[in-house]
C-alpha positions as CSV (number, residue, x, y, z in Angstrom):
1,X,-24.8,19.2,11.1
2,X,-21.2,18.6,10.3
3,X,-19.3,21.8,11.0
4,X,-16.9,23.0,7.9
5,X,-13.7,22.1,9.8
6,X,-15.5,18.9,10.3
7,X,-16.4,18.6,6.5
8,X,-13.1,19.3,4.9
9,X,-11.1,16.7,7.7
10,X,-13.1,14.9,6.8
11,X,-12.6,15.2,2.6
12,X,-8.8,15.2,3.1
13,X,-8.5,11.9,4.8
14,X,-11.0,10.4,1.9
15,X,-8.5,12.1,-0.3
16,X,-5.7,9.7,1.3
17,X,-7.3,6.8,1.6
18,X,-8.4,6.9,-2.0
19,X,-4.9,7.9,-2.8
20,X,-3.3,5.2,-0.5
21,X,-5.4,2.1,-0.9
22,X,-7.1,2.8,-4.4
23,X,-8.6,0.2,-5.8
24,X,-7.2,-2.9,-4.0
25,X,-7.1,-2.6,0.0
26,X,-4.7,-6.0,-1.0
27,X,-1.9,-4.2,-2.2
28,X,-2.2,-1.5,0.3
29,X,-1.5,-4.1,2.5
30,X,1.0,-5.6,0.9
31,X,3.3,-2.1,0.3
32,X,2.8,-1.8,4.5
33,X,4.4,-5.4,5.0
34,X,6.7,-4.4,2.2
35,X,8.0,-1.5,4.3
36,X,7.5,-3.7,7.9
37,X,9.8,-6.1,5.9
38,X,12.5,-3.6,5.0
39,X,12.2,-1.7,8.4
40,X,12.7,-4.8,10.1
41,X,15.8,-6.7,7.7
42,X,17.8,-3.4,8.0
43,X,18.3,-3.4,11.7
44,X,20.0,-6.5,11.3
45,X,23.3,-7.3,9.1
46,X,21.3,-8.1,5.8
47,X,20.9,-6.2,3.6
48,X,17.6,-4.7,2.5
49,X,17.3,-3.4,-0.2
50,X,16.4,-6.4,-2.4
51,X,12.8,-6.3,-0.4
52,X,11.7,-3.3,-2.2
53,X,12.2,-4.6,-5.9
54,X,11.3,-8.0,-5.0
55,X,7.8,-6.9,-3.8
56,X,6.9,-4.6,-6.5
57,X,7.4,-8.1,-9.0
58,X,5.1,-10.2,-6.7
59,X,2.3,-7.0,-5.8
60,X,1.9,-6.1,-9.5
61,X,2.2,-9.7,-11.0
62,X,-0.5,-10.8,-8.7
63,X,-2.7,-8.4,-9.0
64,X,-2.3,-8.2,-12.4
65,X,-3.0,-11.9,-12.6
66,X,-6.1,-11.4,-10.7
67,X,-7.5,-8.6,-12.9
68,X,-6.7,-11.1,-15.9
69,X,-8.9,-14.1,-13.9
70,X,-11.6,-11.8,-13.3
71,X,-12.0,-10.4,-17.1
């Protein structure tokens, strides 16, 4: 038997997952790189903070164009 400690750990981390990766583990993925990407660019002279905007275009266009492919 799961203890009730054990049970609602359990519920809040399914909480966060749901909440983080939703309904396509592919943009999940591609918000982490995303944030890898800025992480790494602003340690260096560049500036970073064309990465965000830049990613949000490509992440909703293609998973919006994969939606549309599917349907």
């Amino acid at each position: 038997m799961i203890s009730a400690v054990a049970a609602k750990l359990r519920a809040f981390l399914a909480f966060w997952y749901d909440f983080v990766v939703g309904d396509d583990w592919r943009v999940a993925v591609g918000v982490v790189v995303a944030l890898a990407a800025i992480y790494g660019v602003s340690h260096t002279s560049v500036a970073a903070w064309w990465i965000a905007p830049v990613a949000v275009v490509v992440l909703l266009s293609w998973s919006l164009l994969r939606v549309v492919r599917r349907t």
